[in-house]
Structures are given as C-alpha cells and as structure tokens.
N, C-alpha and C positions, 0 to 999 in steps of 0.2 A: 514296655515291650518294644524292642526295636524292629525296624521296618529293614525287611530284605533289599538287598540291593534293586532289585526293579522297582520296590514300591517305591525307594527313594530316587531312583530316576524320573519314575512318573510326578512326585511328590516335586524336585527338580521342575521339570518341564512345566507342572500346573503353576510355581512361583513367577514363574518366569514368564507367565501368559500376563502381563500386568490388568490387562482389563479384567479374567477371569478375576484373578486373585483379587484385586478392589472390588469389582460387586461379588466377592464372597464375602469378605469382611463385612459389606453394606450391608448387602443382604443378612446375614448375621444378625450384626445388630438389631436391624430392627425386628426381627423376628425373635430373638430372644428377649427382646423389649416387649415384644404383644403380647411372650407365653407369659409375661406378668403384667397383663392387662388388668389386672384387679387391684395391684397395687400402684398401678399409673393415671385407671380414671374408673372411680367409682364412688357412687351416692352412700356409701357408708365408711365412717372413719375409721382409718386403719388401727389407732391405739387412743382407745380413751382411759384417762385416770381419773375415778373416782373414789371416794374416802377411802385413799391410801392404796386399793385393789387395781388391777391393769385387767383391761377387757380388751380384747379386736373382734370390734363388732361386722367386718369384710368377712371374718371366719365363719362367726359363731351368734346364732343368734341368742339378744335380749330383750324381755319384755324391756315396756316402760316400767314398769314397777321395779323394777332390777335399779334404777335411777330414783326412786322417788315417786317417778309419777303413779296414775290412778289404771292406768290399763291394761291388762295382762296381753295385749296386742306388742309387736316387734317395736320400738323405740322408731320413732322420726325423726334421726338424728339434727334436720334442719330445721326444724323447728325450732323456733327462740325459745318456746316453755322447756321443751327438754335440755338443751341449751342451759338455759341458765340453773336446771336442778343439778346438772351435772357438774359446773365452772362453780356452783354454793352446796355442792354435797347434799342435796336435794334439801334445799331453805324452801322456810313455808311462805318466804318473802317472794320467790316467784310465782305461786300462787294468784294475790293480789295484784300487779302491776311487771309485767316481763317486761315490757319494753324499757319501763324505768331503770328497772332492776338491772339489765344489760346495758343499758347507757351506762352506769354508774361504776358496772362492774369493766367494763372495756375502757373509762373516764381514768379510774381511781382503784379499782380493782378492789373497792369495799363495797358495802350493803349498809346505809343508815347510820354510816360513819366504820362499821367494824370492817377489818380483814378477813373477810369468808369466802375469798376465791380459793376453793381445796381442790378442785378439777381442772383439766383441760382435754381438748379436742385435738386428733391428728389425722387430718383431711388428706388426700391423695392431691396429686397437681390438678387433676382436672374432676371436679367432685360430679362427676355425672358416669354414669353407668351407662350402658348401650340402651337399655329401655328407661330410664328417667325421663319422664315429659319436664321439662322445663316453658318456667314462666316467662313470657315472651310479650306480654302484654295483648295476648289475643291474636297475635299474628304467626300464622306459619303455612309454611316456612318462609323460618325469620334468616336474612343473611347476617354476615361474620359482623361479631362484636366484640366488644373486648369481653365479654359473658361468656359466647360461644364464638370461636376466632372462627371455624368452620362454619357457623350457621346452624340451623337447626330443619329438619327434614317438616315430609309434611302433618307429621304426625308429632312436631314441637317435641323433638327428642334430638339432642346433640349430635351433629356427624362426625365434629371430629372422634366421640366416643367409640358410633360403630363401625368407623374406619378402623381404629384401635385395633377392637372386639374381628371386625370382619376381616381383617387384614390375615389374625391368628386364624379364622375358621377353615378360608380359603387355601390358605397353604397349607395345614395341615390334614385337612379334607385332600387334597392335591398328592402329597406328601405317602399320606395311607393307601390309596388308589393304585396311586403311580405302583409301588412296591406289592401289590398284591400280583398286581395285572402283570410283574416282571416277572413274580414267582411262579404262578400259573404258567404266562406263556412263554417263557424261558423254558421252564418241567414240558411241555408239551411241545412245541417247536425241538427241543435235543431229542425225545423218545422218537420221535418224527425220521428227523433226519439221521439220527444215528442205526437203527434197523432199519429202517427202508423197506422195499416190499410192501406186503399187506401189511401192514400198521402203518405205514407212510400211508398207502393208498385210502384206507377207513378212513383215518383223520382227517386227511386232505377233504371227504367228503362229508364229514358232520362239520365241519371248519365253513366249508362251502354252506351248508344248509343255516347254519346260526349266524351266519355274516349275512345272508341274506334279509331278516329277521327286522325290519324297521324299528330298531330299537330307542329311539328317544319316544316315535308314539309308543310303545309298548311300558317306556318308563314315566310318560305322562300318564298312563291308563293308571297304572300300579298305584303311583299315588294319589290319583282322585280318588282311588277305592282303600287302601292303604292309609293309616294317620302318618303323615310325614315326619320323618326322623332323618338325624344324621345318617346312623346304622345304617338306614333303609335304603339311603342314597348311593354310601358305601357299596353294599351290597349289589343293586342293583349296574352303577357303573363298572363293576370288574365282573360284574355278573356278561355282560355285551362290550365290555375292553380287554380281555383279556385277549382277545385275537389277533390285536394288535401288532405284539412282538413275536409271533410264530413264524411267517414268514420268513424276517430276517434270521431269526437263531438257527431254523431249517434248513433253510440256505447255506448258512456256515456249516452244519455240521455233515450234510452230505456232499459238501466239497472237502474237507477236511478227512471224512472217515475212512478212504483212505489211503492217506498220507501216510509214511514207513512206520513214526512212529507209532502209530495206532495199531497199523498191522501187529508188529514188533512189542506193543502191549497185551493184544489179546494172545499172540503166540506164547508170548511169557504166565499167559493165565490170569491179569491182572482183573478184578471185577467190573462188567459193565458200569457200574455207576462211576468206579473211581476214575476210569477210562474218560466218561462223560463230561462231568464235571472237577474235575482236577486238569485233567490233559487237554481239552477240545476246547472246553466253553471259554478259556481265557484268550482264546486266539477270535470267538466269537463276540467278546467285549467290546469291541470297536464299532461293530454297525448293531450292535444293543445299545450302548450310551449313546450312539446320534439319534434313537427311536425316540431315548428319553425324554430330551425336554421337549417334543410335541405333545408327548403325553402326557407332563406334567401340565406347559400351558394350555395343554388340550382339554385336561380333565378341569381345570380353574374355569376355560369361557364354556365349559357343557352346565356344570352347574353356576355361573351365572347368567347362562340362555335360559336356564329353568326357571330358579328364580325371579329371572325379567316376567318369565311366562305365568308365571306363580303356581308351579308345579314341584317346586325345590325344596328347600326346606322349610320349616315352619314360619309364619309370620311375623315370629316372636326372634325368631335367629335376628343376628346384626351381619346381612348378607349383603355383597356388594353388588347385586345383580336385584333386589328389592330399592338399593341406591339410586341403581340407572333405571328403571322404571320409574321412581318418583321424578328423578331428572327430567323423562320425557313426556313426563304428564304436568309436569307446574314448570313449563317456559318460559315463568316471569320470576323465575328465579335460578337464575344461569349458573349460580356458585354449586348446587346439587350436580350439574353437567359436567363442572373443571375438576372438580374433587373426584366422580368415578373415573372420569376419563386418565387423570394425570394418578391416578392411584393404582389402577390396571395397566397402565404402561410400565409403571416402575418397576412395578412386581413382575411383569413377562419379561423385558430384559433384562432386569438382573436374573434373572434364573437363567436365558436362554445364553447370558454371557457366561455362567460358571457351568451349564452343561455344554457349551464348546469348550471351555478350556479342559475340561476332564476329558470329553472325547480326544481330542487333541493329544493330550496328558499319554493315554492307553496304546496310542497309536505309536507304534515304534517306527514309523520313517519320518514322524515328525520330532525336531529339535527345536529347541529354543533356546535364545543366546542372552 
C-alpha cells in the first residue's frame, strides 16, 4: 500500500533526522531480538534428535521417559544421564557409568568400542532462562565470567538472561500502556474540546477529581491485596494515566473548532465523528507525539519504581526494577548497579531519540535537509 504524499514527506523528514532513524533501527534490533528471547537464552534445548524423531523441547514438553529414562517428570536436559540416553538413543550403557559413557562418546563418539551416537542436542547461545539458578559454586551473586559474562543476581540466576527477558517485558509493558492511555485520552480530551460548554465543563471536573486521586498509593494498596499480575498492572496504570493526554488534545481542538474549515464541515452536514478525527485531530498530532515519549519513558520508570518497591509485578517476572533493588542491597557487587544502570539508559534514549524524530517528522514547519 502506498503512502500519500504527506505520509511520505513525514516518512522524508523522519529519514533525515539521522539520530532518530539510527536508534530506530537500534532500537529495533534489539527489541525484535528479545521478542525471541526463548530462542536466544533458555535452559531447554531448542531441537533434540532422537532415534530418528525431532522434538523442541523450548515448545513442548517431555517427560524423561520420552528419552529413555525412568521418570515420568519433564526431562533435565543438563543433566549428563539424560545427555547421554539421548546422544545413545536411550543405551542401557548410561545407566551404569555416564560420566564414562560421555567421555568416551564426546572422545570417540562410540560406547565399548561400537558407534551408538544416534542423538544430538541444540542449545540456545546462552542456555539459561531468566529463572534458572545456576551453579556458582555457593556464591552469589557471583560476577561476570566466561559462564555468566553478566554475572549472576542474588538469587544465583543469570542477568545477562533477565536483561534479555526484562528488556522484552518493560517495553512492551510501556508499549501496551502507552497506546491505551492515547486511545482513552485522545477519545476524551477531542469529546472535551470539540463541544465545549457543559461537556467540556463536567469533564473538566471528574478530570480534576481523579487527578487528584494519589494514585501510586492507591496502586500500591491494589496490589498488596490483589495477586499481582501483568494484566493487573496494565490495567491499573491506564486505569490513573489516562489523563495524561486530555489536556493537550483539548487544547487543540477548542482552538481549532473553529477554524473555517470546520465551520464549513458542519455546515456541509458532515458527522461529528468524521469532523473530529479525520479533520482536527491530525492538526493536534504534534503536541500528542511530544506527550508521548514521557509517557512511554514515564510508564518504564513507574513500573520500575514499583518493582524497586516490590509492589510490581510478581517475583518470578525478570523485572528491571527487582535488578536495581538487588543492586542496592549487595554493594559488594557493583556489576548488578552498571548493568541496571547502563540498561535503562539505553532503552530511555533510544526511545526519547525516535519519539523526537517522529514528533519532528508531523510538524510541518520543520524540514530536514
């Protein structure tokens, strides 16, 4: 589908903003790299072959018995016994002696002199999952090794993993917010400013009444009593964000409303909605995409405040605000502190550089050469 002449000017002007457009692409990247966080770092092997059959054990689960083995429990894949039933098509030889058995099969890739390597294993780059405890020798948190190049938290669980994991949650937790809180208060900020009068005046005073509203205690309350969830969090931040962009979209559209051709639309009979948003709201784009990226990095540090707080999301989430709290609580291990730190920086300016260029972009007395 081709892009109308404006969208390609704006399309124009956003290329030409070079910082926007390079952390778009950066940005990009790595965010399309985390929404396959499962096939970049996770404790179960993406493709195993065994006798002859293809499993992806990331998908789907299987017992050990599925292998060979004795336990109708999910396979350990790291495990040397399950290991070597699946590299000998479940031989009764691992049974007796695995470690031999595995020397001899990774040596020679026989078993007692015969060729019984019918399996193999397909691990992800970084075989840890955002909750795997890894073995650290009793210390944690353990800093960067060649095991774990990030370290490990204080709960001896990988962080370069739930940076991965966390990186995905937070943007797209940001992401969802962001666009809900647009739709609400974009819809209520144009109803606002476009009739005026009593409907302007009501709003204007339940708008007053719910801003006043101390809403992080009230979303601290929620979830002490409430079991914490994504959803819940969702809900709860567009639930007291949404007020946000009323204001500005308000402001647009009772300077706007009226302008000739608005008169000249209702006089032709055209419907208030299409008047609204076809005709008006595109002129009020400009001071709505500068709202945006505070509200994006806005809604990122409320639920990492929470989190810090540990009122956020569940324990079990791989949360970057669960990061900076371990960070400030184990001082004798500073690598936890460079990692939240330089990981929430990255992620606020690259967002805050592609939402200037877009704002930019929409604004028609700006050009770029």
């Amino acid at each position: 589908m081709a892009l109308s002449p404006l969208n390609q000017r704006r399309w124009r002007n956003f290329k030409a903003n070079r910082r926007a457009f390079w952390s778009l692409i950066i940005f990009g990247v790595l965010y399309v790299l985390t929404l396959g966080a499962e096939l970049i770092a996770n404790d179960r092997p993406l493709l195993v072959r065994y006798q002859g059959g293809w499993h992806t054990p990331f998908l789907k689960f299987y017992p050990e018995t599925r292998f060979g083995g004795v336990l109708r429990t999910e396979a350990t894949y790291r495990q040397p016994e399950v290991q070597c039933l699946i590299m000998t098509g479940g031989s009764a030889e691992c049974e007796n002696d695995t470690e031999a058995v595995m020397a001899e099969l990774n040596e020679k890739g026989t078993v007692m002199g015969e060729p019984v390597r019918k399996g193999w294993i397909l691990w992800a780059p970084l075989p840890y999952q955002y909750s795997t405890i890894v073995d650290t020798g009793g210390r944690a948190p353990a800093g960067p090794s060649a095991q774990n190049w990030l370290g490990t938290d204080e709960a001896s669980r990988d962080v370069l993993a739930r940076v991965i994991y966390g990186f995905r949650l937070s943007v797209t937790f940001a992401l969802i917010v962001t666009v809900l809180n647009g739709l609400f208060g974009v819809a209520a900020g144009a109803v606002q400013g476009y009739f005026g009068g009593k409907t302007d005046l009501i709003f204007q005073r339940v708008i007053e009444l719910w801003g006043s509203i101390p809403s992080i205690y009230v979303i601290i309350i929620l979830t002490a009593i409430w079991a914490k969830s994504f959803w819940l969090m969702v809900f709860l931040l567009v639930l007291f964000g949404w007020t946000g962009l009323v204001g500005v979209v308000r402001a647009e559209f009772l300077r706007a409303r009226n302008f000739e051709y608005v008169r000249a639309a209702r006089a032709l009979g055209v419907p208030d909605l299409q008047i609204m948003f076809r005709h008006m709201l595109p002129n009020a784009m400009v001071a709505t995409l500068t709202m945006l990226p505070f509200m994006v990095t806005g809604t990122i540090g409320t639920l990492a405040m929470l989190d810090y707080l540990g009122f956020g999301l569940p324990l079990s989430a791989p949360s970057l605000g669960q990061l900076s709290r371990q960070a400030q609580a184990n001082l004798q291990s500073p690598h936890l502190a460079f990692v939240a730190f330089f990981t929430f920086a990255i992620m606020l300016t690259l967002l805050i550089f592609i939402f200037e260029g877009i704002r930019d972009a929409f604004d028609p007395r700006k050009t770029f050469r």
